[in-house]
PDB file of the backbone (N, CA, C, O) and the ligand in Angstrom, with CONECT records:
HET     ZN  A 101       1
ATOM      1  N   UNK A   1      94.294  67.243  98.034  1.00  0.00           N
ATOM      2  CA  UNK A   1      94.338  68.671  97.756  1.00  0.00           C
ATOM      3  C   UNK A   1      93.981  68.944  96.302  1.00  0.00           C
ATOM      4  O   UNK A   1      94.301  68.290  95.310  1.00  0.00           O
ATOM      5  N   UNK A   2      93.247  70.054  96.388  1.00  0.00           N
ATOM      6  CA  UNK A   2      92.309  70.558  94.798  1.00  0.00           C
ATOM      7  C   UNK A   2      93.100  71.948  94.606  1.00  0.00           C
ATOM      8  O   UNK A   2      93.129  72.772  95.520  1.00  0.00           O
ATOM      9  N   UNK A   3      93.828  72.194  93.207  1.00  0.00           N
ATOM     10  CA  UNK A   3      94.303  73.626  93.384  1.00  0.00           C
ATOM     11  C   UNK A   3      92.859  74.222  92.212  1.00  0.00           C
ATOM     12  O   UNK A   3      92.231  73.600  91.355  1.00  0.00           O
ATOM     13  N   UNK A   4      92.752  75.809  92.735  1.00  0.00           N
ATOM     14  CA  UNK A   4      91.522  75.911  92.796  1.00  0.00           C
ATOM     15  C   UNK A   4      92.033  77.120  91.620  1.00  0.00           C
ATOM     16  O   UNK A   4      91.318  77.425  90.666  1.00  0.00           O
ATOM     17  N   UNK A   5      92.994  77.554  91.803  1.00  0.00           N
ATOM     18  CA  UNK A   5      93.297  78.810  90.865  1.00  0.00           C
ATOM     19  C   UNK A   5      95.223  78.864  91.133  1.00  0.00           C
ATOM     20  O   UNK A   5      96.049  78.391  91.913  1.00  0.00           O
ATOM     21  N   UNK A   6      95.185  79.660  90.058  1.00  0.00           N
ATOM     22  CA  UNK A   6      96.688  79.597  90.366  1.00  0.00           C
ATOM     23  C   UNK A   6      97.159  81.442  88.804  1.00  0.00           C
ATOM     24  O   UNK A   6      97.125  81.621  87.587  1.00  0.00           O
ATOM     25  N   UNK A   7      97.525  82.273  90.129  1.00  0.00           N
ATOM     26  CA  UNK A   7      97.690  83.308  88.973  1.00  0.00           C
ATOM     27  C   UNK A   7      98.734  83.784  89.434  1.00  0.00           C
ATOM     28  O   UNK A   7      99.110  83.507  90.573  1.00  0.00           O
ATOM     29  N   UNK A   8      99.645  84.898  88.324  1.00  0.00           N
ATOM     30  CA  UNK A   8     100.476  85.676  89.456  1.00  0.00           C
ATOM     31  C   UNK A   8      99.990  87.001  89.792  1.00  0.00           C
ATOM     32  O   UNK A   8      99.003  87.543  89.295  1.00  0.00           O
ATOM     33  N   UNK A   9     100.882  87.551  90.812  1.00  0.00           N
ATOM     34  CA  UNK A   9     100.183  88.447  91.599  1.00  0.00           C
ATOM     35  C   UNK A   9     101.541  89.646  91.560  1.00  0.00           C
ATOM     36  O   UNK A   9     102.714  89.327  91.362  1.00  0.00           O
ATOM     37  N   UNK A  10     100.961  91.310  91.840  1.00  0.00           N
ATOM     38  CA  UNK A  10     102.414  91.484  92.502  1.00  0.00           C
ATOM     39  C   UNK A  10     101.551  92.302  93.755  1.00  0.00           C
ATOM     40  O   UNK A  10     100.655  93.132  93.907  1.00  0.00           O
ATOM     41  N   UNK A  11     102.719  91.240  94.708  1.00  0.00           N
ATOM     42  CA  UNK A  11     102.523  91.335  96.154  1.00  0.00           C
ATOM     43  C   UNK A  11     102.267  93.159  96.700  1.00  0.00           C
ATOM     44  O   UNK A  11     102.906  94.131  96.296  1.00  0.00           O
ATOM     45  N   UNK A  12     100.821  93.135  97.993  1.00  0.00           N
ATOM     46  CA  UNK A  12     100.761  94.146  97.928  1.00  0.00           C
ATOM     47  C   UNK A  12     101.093  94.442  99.347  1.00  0.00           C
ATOM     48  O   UNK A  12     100.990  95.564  99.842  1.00  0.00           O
ATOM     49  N   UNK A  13     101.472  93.442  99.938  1.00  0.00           N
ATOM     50  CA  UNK A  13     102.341  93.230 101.546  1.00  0.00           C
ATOM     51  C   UNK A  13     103.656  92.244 101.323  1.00  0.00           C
ATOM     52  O   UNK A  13     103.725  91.476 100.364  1.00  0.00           O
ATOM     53  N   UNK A  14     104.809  92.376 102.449  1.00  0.00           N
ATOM     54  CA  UNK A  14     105.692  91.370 102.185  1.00  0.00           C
ATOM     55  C   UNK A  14     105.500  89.813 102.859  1.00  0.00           C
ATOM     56  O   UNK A  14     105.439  89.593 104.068  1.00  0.00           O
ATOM     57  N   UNK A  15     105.416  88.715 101.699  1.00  0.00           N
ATOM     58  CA  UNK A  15     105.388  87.420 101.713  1.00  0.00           C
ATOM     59  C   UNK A  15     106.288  86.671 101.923  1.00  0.00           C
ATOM     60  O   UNK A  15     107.354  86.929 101.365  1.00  0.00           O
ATOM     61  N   UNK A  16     106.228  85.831 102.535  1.00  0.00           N
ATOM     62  CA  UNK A  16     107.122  84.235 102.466  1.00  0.00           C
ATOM     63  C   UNK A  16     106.897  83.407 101.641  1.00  0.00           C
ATOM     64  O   UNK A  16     105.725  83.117 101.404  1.00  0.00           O
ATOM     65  N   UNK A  17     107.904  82.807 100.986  1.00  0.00           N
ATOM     66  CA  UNK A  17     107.361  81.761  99.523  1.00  0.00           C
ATOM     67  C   UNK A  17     107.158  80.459 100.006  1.00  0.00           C
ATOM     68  O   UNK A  17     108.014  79.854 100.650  1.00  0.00           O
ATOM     69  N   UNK A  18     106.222  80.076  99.761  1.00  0.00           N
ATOM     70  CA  UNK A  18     105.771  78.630 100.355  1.00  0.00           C
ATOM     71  C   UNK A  18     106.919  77.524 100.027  1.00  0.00           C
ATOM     72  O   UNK A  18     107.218  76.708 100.898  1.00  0.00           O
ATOM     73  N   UNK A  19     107.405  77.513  99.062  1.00  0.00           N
ATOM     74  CA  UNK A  19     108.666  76.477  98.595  1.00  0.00           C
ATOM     75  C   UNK A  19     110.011  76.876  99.534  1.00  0.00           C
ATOM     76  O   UNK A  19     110.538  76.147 100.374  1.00  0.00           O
ATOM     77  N   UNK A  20     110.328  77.949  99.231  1.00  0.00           N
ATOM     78  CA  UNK A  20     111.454  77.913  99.935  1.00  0.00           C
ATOM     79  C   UNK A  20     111.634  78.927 101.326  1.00  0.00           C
ATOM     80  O   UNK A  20     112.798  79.253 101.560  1.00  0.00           O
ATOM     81  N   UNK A  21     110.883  79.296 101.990  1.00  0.00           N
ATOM     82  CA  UNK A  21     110.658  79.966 102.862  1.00  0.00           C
ATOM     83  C   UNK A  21     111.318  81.612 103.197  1.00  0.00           C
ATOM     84  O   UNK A  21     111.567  82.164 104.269  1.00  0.00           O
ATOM     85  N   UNK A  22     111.482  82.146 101.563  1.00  0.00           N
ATOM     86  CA  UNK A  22     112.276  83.378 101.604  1.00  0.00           C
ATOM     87  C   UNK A  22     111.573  84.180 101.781  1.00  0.00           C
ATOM     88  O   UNK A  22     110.486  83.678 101.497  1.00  0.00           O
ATOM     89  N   UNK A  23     111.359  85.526 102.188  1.00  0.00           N
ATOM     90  CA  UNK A  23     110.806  87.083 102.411  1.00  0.00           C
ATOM     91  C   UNK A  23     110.592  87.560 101.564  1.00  0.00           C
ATOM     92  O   UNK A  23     111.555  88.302 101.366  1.00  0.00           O
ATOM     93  N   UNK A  24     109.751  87.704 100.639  1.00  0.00           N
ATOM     94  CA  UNK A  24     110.232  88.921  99.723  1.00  0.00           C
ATOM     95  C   UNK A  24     109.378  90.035  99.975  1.00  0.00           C
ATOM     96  O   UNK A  24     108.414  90.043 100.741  1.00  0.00           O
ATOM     97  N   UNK A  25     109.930  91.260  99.061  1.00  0.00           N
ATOM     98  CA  UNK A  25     109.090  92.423 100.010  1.00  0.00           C
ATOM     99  C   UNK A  25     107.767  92.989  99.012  1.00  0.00           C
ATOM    100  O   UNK A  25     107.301  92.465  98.000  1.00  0.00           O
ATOM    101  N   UNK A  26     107.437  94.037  99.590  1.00  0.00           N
ATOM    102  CA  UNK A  26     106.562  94.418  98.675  1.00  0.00           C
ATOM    103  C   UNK A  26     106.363  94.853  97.085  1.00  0.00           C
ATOM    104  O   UNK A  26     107.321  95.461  96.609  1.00  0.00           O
ATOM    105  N   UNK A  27     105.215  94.610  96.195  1.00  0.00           N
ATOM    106  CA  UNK A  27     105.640  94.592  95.045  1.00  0.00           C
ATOM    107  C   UNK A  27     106.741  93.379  94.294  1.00  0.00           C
ATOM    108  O   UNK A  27     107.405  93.669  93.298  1.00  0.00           O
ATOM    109  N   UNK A  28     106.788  92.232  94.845  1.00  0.00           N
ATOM    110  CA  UNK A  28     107.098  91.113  94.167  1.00  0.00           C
ATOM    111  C   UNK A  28     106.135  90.782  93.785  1.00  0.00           C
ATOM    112  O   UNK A  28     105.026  90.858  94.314  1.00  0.00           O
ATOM    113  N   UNK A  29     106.676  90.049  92.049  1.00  0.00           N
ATOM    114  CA  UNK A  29     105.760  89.383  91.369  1.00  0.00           C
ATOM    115  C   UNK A  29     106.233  88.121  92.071  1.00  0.00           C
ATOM    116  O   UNK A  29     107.358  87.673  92.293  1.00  0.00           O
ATOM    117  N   UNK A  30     104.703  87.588  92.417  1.00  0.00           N
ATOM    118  CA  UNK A  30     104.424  86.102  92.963  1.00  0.00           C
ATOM    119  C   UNK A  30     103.571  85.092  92.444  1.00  0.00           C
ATOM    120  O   UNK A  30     102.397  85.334  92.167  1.00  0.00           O
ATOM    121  N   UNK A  31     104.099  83.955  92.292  1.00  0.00           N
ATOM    122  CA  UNK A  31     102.751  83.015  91.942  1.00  0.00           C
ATOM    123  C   UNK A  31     101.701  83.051  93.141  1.00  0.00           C
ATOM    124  O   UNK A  31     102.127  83.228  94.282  1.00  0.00           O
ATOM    125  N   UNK A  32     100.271  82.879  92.894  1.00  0.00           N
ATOM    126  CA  UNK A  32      99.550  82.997  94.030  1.00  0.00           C
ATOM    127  C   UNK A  32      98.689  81.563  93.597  1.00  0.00           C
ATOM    128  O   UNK A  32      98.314  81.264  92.464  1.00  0.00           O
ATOM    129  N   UNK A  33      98.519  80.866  94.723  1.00  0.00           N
ATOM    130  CA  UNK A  33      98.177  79.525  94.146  1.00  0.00           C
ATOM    131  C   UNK A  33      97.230  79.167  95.600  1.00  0.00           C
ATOM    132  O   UNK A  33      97.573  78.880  96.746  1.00  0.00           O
ATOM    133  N   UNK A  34      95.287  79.413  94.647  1.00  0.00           N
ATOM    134  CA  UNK A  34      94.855  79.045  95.998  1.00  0.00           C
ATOM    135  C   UNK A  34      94.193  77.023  95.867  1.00  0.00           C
ATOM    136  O   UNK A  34      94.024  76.499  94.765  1.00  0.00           O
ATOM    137  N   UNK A  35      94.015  76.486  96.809  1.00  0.00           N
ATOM    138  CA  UNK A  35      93.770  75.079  96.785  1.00  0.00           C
ATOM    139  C   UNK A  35      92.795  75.305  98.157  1.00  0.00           C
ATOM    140  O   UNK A  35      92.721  76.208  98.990  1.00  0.00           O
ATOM    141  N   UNK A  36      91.943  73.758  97.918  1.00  0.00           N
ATOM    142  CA  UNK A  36      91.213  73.370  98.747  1.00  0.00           C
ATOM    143  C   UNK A  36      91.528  72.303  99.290  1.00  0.00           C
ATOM    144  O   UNK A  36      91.856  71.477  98.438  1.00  0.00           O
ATOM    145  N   UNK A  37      91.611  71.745 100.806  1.00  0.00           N
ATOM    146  CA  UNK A  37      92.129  70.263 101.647  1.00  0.00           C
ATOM    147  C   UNK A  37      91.015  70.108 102.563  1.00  0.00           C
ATOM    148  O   UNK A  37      90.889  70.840 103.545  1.00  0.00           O
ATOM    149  N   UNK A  38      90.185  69.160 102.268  1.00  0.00           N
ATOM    150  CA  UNK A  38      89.412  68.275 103.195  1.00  0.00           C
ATOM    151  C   UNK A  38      88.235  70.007 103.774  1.00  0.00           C
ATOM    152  O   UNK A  38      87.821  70.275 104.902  1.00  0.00           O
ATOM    153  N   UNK A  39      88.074  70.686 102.652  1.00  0.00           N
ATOM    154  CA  UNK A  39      86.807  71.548 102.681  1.00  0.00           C
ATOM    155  C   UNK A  39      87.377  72.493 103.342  1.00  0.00           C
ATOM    156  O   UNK A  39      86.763  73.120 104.205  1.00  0.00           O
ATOM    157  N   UNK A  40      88.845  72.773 102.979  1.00  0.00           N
ATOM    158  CA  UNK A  40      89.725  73.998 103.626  1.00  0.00           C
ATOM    159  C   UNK A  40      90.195  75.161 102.938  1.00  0.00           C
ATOM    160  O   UNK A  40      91.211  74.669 102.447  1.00  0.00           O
ATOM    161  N   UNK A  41      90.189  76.206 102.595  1.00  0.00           N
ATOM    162  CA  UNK A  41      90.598  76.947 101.288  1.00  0.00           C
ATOM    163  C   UNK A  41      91.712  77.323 102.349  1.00  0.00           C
ATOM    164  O   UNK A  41      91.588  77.505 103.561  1.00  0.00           O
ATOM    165  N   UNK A  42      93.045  77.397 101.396  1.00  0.00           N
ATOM    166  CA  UNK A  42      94.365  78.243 101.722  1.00  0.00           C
ATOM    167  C   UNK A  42      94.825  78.695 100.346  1.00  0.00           C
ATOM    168  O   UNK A  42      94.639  78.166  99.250  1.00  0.00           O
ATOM    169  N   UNK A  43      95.555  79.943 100.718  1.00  0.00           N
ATOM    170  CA  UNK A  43      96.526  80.431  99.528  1.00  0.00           C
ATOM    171  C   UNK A  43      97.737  80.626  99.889  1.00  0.00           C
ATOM    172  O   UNK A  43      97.951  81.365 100.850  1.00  0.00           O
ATOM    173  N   UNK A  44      98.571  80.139  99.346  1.00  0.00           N
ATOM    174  CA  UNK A  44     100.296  80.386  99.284  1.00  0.00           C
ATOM    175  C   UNK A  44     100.759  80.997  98.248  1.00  0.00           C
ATOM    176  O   UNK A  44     100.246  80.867  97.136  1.00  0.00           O
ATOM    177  N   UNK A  45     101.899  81.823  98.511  1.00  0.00           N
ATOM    178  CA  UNK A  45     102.309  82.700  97.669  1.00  0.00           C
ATOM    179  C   UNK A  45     103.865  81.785  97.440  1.00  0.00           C
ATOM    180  O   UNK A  45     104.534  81.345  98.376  1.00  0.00           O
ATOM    181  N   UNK A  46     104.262  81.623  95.756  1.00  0.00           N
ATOM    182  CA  UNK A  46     105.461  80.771  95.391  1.00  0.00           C
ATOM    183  C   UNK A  46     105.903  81.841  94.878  1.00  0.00           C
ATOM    184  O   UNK A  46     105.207  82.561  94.162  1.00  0.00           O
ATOM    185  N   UNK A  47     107.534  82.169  95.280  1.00  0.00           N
ATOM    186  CA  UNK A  47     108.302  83.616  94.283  1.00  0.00           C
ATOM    187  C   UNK A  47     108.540  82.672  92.722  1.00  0.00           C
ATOM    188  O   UNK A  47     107.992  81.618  92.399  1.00  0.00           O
ATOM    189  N   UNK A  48     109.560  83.501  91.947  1.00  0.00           N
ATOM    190  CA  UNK A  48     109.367  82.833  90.705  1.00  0.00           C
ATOM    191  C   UNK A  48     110.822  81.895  90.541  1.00  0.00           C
ATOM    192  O   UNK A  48     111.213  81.457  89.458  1.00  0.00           O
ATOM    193  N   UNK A  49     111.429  81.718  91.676  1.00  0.00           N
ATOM    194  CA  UNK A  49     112.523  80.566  91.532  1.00  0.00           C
ATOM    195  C   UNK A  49     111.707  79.479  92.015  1.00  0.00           C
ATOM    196  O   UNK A  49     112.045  78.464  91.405  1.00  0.00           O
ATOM    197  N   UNK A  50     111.264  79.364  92.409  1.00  0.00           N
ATOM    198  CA  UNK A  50     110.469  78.156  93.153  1.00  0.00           C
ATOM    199  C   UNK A  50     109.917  77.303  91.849  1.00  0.00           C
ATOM    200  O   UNK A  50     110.061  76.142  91.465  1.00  0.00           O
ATOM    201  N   UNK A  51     109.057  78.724  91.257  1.00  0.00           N
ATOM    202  CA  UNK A  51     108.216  77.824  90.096  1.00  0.00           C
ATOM    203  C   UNK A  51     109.142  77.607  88.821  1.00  0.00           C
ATOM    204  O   UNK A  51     108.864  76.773  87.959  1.00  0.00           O
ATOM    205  N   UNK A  52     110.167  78.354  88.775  1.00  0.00           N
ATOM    206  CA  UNK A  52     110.892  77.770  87.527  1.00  0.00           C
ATOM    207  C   UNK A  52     111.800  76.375  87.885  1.00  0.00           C
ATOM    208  O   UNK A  52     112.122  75.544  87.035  1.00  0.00           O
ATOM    209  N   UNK A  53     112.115  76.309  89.213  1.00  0.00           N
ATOM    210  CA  UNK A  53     112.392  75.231  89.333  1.00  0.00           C
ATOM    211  C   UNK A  53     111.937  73.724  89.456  1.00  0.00           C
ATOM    212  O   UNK A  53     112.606  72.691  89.452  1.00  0.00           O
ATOM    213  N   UNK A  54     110.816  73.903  89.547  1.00  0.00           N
ATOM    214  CA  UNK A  54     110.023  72.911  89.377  1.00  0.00           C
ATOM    215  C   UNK A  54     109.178  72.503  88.056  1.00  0.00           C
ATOM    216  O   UNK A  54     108.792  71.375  87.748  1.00  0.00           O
ATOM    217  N   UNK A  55     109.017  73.568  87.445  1.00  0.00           N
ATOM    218  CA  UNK A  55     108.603  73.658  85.657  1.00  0.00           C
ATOM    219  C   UNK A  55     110.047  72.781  85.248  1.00  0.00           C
ATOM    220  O   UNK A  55     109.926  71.816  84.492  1.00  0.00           O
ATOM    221  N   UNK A  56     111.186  73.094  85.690  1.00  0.00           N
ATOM    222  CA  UNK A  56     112.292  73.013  84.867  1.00  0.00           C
ATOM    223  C   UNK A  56     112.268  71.096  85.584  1.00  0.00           C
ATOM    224  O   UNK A  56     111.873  70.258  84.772  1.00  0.00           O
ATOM    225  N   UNK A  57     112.468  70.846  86.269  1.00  0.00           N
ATOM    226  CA  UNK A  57     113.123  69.741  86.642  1.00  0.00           C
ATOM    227  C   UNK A  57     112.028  68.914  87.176  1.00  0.00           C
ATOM    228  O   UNK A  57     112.367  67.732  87.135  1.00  0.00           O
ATOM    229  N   UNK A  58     110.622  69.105  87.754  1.00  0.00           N
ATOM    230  CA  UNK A  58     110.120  68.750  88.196  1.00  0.00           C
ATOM    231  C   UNK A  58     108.224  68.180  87.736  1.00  0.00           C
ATOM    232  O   UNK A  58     107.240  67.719  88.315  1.00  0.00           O
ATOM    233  N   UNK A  59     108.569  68.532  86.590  1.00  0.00           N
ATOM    234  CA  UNK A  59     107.077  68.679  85.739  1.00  0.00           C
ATOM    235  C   UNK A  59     106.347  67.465  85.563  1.00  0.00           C
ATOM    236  O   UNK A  59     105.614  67.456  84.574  1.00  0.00           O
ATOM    237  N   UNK A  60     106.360  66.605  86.157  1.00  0.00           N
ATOM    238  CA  UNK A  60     105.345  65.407  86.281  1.00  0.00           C
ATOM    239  C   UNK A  60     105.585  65.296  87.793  1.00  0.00           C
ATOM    240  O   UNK A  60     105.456  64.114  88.113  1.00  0.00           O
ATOM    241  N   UNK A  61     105.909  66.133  88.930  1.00  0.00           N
ATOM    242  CA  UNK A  61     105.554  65.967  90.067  1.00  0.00           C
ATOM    243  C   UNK A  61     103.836  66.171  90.122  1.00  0.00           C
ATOM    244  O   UNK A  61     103.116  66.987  89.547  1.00  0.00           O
ATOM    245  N   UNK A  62     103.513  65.037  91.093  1.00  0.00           N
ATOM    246  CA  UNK A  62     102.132  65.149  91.414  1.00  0.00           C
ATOM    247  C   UNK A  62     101.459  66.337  92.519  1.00  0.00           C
ATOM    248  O   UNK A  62     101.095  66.112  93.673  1.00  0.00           O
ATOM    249  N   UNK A  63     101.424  67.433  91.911  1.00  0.00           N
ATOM    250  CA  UNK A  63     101.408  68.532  92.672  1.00  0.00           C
ATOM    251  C   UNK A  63      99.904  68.587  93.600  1.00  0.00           C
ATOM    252  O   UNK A  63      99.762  69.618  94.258  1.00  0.00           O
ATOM    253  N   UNK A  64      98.787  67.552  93.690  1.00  0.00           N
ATOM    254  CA  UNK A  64      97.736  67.286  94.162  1.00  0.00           C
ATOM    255  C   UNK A  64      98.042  66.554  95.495  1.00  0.00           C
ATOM    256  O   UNK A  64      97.221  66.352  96.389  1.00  0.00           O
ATOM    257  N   UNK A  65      99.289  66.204  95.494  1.00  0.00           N
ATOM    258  CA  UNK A  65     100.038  65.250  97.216  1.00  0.00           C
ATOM    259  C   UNK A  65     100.016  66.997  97.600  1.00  0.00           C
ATOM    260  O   UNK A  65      99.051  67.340  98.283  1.00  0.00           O
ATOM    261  N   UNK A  66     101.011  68.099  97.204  1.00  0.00           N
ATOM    262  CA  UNK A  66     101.091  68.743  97.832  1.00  0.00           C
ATOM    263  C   UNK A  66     102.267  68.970  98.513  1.00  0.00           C
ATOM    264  O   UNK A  66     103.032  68.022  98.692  1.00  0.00           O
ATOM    265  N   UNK A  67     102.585  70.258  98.991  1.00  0.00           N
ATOM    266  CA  UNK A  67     104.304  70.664  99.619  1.00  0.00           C
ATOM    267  C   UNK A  67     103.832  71.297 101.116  1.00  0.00           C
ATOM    268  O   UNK A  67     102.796  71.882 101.431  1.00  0.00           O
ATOM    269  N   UNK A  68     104.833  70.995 101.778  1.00  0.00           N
ATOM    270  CA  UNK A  68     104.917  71.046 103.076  1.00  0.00           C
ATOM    271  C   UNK A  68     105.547  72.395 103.191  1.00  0.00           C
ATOM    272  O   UNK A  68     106.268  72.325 102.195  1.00  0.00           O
ATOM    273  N   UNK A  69     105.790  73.584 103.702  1.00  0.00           N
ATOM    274  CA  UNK A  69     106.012  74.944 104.277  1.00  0.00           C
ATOM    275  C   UNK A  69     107.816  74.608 103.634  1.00  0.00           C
ATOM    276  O   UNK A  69     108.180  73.482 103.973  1.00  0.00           O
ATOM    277  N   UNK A  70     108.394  75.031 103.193  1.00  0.00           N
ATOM    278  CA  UNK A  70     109.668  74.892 102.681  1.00  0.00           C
ATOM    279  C   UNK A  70     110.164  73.784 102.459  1.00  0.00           C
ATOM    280  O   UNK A  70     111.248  73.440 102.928  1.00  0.00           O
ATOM    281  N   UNK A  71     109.569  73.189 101.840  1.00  0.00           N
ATOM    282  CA  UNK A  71     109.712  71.590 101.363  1.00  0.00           C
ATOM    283  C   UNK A  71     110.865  71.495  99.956  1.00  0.00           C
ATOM    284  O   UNK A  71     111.511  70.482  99.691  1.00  0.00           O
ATOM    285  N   UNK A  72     110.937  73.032  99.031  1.00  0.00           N
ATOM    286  CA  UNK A  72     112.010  72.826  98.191  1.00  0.00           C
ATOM    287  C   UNK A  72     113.410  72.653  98.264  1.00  0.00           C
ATOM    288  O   UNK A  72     114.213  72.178  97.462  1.00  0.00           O
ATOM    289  N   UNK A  73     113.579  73.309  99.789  1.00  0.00           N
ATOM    290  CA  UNK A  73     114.772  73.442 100.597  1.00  0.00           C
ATOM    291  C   UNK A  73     115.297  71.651 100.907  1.00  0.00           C
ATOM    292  O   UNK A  73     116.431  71.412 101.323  1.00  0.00           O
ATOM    293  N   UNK A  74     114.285  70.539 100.628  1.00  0.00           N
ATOM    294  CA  UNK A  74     115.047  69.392 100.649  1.00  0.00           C
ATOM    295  C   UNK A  74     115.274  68.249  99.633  1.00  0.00           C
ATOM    296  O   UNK A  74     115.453  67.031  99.638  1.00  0.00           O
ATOM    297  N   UNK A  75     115.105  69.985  98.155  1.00  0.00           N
ATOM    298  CA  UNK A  75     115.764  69.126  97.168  1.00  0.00           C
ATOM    299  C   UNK A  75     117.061  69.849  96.806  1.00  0.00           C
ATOM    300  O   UNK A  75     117.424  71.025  96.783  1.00  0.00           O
ATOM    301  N   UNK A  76     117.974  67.870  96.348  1.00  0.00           N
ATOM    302  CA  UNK A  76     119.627  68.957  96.702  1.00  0.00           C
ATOM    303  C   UNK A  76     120.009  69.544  95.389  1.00  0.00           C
ATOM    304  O   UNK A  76     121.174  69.930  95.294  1.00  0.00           O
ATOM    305  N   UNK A  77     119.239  69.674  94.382  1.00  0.00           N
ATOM    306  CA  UNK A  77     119.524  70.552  93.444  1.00  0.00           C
ATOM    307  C   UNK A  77     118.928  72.124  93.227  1.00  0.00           C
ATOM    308  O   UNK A  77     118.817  72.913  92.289  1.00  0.00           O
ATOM    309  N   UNK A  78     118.583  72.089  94.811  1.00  0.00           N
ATOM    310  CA  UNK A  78     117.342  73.336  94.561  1.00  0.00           C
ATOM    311  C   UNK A  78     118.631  74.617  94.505  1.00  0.00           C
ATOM    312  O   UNK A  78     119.694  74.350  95.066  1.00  0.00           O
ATOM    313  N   UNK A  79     118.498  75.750  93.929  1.00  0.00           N
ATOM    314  CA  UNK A  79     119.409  76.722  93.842  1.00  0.00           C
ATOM    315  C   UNK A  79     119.383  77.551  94.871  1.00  0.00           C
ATOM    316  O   UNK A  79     118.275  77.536  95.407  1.00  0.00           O
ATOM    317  N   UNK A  80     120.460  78.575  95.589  1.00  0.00           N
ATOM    318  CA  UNK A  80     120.937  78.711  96.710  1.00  0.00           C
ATOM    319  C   UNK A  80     120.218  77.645  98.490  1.00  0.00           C
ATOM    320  O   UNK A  80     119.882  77.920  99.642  1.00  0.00           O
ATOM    321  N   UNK A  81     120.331  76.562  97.696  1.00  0.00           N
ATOM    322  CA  UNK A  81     119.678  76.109  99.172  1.00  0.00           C
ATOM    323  C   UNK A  81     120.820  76.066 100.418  1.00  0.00           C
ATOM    324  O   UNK A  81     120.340  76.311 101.524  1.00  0.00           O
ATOM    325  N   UNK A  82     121.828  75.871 100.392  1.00  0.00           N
ATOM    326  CA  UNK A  82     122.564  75.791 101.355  1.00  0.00           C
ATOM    327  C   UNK A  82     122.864  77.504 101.754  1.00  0.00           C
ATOM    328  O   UNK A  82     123.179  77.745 102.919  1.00  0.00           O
ATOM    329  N   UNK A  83     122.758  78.643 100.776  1.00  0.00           N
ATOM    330  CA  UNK A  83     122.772  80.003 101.402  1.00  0.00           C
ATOM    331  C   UNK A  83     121.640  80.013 102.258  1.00  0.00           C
ATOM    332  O   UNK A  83     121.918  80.573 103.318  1.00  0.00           O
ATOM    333  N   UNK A  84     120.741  79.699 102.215  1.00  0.00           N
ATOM    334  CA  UNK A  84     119.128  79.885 102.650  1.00  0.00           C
ATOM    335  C   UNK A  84     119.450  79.554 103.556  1.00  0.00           C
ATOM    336  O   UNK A  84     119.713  80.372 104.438  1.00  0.00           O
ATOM    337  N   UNK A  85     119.584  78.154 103.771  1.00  0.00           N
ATOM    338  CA  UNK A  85     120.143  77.409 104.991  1.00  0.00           C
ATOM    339  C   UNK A  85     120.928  77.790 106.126  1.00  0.00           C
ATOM    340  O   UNK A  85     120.812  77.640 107.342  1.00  0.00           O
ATOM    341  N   UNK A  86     121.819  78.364 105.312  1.00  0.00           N
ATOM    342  CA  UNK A  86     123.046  79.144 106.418  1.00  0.00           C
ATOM    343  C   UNK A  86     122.246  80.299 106.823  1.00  0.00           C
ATOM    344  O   UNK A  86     122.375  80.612 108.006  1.00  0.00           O
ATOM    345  N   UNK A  87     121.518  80.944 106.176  1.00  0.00           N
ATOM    346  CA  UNK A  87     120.800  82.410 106.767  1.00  0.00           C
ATOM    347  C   UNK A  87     120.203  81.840 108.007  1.00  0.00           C
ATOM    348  O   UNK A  87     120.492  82.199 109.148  1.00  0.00           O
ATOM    349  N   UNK A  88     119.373  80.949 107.691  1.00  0.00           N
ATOM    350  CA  UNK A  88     118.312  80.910 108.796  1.00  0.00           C
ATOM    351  C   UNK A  88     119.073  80.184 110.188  1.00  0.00           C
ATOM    352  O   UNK A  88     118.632  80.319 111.329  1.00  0.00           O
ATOM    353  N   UNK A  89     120.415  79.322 109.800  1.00  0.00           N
ATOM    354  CA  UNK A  89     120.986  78.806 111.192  1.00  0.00           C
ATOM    355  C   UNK A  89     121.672  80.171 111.581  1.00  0.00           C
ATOM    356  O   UNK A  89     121.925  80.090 112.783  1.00  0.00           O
ATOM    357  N   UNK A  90     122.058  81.318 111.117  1.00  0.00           N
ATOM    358  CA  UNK A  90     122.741  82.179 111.462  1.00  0.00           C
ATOM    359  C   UNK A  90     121.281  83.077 112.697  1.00  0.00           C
ATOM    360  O   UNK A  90     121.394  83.595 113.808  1.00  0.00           O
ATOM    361  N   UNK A  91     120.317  82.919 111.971  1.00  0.00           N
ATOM    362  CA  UNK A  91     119.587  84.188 112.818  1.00  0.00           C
ATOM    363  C   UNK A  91     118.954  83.342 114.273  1.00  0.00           C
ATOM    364  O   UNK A  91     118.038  82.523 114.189  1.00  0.00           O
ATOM    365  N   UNK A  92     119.543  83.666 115.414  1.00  0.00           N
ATOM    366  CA  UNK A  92     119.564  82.753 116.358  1.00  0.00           C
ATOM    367  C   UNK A  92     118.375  83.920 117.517  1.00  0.00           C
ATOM    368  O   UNK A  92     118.523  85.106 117.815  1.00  0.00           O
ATOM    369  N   UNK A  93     117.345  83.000 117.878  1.00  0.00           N
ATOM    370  CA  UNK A  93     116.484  84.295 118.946  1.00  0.00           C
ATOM    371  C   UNK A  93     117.952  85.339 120.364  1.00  0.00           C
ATOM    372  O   UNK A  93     117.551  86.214 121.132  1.00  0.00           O
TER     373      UNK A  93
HETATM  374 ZN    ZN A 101     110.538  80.377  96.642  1.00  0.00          ZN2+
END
């Protein structure tokens, strides 16, 4: 994975943050971070806990491996991860 640009944005629909899989609504400032995979362009939108947490604790992660759809949620220092957690086992179809 090639990140191709990386700016912030404020959201002009409501997003899901690629790190931790939260909602936010319209008019959030978002990181917008587009990359290329095997001649694929995608963009994900990161809110700004995501990226301070990883500036803060995480700054020689090799961010070219790349994160999986809420992949911050399985680090155990990530901040409210176990609220997050409980939200989403709470909302049952
Ligand atoms: Zn996030």
């Amino acid at each position: 994975m090639q990140i191709l640009s990386e700016r912030w944005v404020t959201t002009a629909k409501p997003h899901h943050c690629w790190g931790c899989t939260r909602e936010y609504p319209t008019k959030t400032k978002m990181g917008y971070i587009v990359s290329v995979d095997g001649g694929k362009l995608s963009g994900v939108y990161w809110c700004k806990i995501c990226e301070d947490f990883l500036s803060d604790n995480y700054k020689d992660i090799d961010f070219e491996s790349g994160f999986d759809y809420g992949d911050l949620l399985e680090f155990d220092n990530y901040p409210d991860r176990e609220i997050i957690k409980k939200s989403k086992a709470e909302v049952k179809p």
